[in-house]
C-alpha positions as CSV (number, residue, x, y, z in Angstrom):
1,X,30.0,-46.2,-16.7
2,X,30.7,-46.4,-20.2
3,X,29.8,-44.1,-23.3
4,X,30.2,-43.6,-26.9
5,X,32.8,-41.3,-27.3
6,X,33.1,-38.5,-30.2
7,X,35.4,-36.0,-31.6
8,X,34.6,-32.6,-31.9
9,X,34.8,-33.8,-35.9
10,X,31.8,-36.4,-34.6
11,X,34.4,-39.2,-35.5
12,X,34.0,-42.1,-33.4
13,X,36.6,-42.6,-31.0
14,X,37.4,-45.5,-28.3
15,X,34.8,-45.7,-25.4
16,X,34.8,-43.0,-23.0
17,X,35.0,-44.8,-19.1
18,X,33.6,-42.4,-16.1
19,X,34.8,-44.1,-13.0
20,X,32.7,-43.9,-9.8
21,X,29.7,-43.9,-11.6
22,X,26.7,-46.6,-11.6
23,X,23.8,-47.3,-13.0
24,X,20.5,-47.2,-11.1
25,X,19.0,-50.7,-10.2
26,X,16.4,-52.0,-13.2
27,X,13.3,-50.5,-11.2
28,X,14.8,-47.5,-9.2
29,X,13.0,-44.6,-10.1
30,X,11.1,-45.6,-12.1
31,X,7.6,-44.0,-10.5
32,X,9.3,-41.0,-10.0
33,X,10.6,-40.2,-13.7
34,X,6.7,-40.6,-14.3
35,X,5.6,-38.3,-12.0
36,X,7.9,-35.9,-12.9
37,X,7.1,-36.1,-16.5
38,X,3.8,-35.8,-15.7
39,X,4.3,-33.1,-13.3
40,X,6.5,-30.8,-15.9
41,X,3.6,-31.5,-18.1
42,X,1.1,-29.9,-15.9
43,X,2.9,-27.4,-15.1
44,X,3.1,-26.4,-18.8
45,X,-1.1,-25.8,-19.1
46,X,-2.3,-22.1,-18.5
47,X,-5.2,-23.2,-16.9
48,X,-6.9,-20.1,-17.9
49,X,-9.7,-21.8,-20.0
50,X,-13.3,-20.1,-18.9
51,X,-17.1,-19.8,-19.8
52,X,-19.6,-18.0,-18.3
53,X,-22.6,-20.1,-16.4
54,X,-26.0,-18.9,-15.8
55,X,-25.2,-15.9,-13.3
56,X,-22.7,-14.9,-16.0
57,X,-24.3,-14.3,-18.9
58,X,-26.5,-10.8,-19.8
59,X,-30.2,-10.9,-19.9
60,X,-32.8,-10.5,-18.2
61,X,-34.1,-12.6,-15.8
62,X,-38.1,-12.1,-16.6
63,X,-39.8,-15.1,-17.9
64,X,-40.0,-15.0,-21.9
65,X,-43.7,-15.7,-21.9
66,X,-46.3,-17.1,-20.0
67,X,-46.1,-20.9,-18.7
68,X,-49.3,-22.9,-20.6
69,X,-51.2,-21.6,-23.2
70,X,-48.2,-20.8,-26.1
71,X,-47.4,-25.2,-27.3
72,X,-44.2,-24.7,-26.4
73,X,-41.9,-25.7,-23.7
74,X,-41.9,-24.0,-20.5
75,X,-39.2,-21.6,-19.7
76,X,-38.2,-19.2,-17.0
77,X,-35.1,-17.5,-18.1
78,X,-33.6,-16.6,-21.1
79,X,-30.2,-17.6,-19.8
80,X,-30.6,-20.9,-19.5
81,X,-27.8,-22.6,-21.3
82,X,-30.8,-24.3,-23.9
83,X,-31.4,-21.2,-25.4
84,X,-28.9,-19.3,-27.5
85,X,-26.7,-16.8,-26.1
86,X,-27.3,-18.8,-23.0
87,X,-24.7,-19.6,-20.0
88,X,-22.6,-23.5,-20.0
89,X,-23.3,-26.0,-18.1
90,X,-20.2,-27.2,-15.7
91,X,-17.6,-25.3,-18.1
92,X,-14.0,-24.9,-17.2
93,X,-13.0,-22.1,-15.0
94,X,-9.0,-20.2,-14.6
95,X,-7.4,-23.4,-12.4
96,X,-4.3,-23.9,-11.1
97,X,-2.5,-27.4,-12.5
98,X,0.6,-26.9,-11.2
99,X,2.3,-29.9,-9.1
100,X,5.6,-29.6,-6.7
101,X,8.0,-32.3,-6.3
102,X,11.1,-32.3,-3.8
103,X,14.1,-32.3,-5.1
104,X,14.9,-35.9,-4.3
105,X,12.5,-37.0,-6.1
106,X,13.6,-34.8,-9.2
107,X,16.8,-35.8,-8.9
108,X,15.9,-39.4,-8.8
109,X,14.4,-39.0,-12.3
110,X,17.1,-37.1,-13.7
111,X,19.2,-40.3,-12.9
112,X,16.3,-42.6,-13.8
113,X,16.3,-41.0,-17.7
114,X,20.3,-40.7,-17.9
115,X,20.3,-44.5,-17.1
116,X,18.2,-45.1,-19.2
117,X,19.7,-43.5,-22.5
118,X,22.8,-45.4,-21.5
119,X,21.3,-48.5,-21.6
120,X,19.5,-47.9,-24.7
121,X,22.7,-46.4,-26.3
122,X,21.4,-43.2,-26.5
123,X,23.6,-40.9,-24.8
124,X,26.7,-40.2,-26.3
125,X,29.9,-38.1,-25.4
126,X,32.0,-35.4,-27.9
127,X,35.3,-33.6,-27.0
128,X,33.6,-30.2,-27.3
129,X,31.2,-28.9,-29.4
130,X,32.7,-26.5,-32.2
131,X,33.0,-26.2,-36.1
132,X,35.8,-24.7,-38.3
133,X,33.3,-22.3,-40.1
134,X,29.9,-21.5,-39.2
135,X,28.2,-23.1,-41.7
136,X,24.3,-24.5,-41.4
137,X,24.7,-26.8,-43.8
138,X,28.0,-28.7,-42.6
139,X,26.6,-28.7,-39.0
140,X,23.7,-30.8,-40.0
141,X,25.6,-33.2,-41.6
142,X,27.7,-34.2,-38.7
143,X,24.5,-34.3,-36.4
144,X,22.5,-36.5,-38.4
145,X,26.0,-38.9,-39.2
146,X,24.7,-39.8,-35.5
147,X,21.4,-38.6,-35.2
148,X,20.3,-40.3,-38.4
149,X,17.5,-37.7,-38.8
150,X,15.9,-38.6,-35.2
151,X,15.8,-35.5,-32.4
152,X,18.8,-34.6,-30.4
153,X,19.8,-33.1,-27.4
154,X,23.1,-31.1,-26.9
155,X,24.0,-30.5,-23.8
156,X,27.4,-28.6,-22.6
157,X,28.9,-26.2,-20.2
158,X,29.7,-24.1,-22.7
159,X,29.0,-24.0,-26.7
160,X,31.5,-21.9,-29.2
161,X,29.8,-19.3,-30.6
162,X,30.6,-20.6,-34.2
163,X,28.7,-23.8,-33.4
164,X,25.7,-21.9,-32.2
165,X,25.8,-20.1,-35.2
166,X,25.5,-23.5,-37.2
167,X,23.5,-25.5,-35.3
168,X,20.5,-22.8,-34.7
169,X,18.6,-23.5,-37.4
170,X,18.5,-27.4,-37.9
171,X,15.1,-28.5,-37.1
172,X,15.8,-31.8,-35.0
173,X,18.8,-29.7,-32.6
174,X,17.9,-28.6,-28.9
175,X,20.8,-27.3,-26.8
176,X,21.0,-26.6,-23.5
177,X,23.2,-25.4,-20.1
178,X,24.0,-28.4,-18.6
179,X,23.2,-27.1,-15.3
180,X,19.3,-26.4,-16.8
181,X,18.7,-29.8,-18.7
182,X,16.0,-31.7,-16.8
183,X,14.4,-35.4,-16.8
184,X,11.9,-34.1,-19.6
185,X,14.6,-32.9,-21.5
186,X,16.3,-36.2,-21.5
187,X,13.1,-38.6,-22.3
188,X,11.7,-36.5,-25.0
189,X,15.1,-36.8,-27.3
190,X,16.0,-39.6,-29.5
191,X,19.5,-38.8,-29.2
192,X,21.8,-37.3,-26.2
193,X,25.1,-36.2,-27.0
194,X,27.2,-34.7,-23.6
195,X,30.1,-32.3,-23.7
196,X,33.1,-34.0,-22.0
197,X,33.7,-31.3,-19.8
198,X,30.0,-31.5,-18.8
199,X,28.8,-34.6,-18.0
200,X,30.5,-35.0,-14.6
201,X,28.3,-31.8,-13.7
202,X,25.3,-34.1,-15.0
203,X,26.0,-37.1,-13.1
204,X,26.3,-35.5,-9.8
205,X,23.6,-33.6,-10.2
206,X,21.3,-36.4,-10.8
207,X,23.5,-38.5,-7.4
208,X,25.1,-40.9,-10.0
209,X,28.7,-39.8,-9.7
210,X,29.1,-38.5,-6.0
211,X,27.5,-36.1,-4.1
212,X,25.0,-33.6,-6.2
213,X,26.9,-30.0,-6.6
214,X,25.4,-26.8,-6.9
């Protein structure tokens, strides 16, 4: 498997070749990246939405006036959801959206999304990730000399402090653990950009390079 290879500097260096690993097959995994997705997704809502129906509501529950005689509408309850202050009709109620995957399936994904931010030339590799000084200002710069701009995902075993320090506060730069990135995390980047000593970890947890390692 081949990738883009960077210096720490982000100066582009000859291609960076990770032997034993393959690419997934064109359709492999597919369905299960989009249930995932969809999954994580879900399992972002609160679910806590909620109205109150008719047995909800306060008021009485004596008829407001008599049934004929008055020209107006019939009515027996003031908390009927016409009137005002009245309960909803088939509002939401506090639900659960959650949805539970295995883990083959997630790692399926996770290997579905890597393969296919390699194939779109999307997923680069850097030496480390580290600045001389820890300056915002010359941090962006080197992102967006590859980002152009566009959102990208750092991921590492380990960041310097000084390059945390820079890279906090550009807008379009998400770091994260390699052993916490997910399939979501991948797909919703523009960019990817791997430490070197990291994306061994990556591959074999998503059963691209070996055996997955916990």
């Amino acid at each position: 498997m081949n990738f883009k290879f960077y210096s720490k500097d982000w100066d582009v260096l000859p291609e960076k070749v990770i032997g034993g690993a393959a690419l997934l097959g064109e359709n492999k995994g597919v369905v299960a990246l989009r249930q995932y997705v969809v999954s994580f997704a879900a399992n972002l809502r609160q679910g806590n939405a909620c109205t109150k129906d008719y047995g909800d509501v306060s008021g009485t529950g004596k008829k407001p006036y008599r049934q004929k005689g008055t020209g107006m509408a019939r009515h027996g309850s003031k908390r009927s959801p016409i009137w005002a202050g009245g309960g909803v009709v088939f509002g939401p109620k506090p639900r659960d959206f959650s949805q539970k995957l295995n883990k083959k399936v997630k790692n399926i994904a996770l290997a579905r999304a890597i393969c296919d931010k390699v194939n779109a030339g999307e997923l680069s590799l850097i030496a480390e990730f580290d600045v001389a000084e820890p300056k915002t200002k010359a941090a962006a710069k080197l992102i967006n000399s590859v980002a152009e701009g566009k959102s990208i995902l750092l991921i590492s075993d380990v960041f310097s402090e000084k390059f945390i320090l820079a890279s906090r506060n550009v807008s379009n730069v998400y770091m994260i653990d390699v052993s916490s990135v997910n399939a979501y995390d991948i797909v919703r980047f523009r960019n990817v950009v791997v430490a070197e000593s990291a994306i061994d970890v990556l591959l074999k947890r998503s059963g691209l390079l070996g055996e997955e390692t916990k």
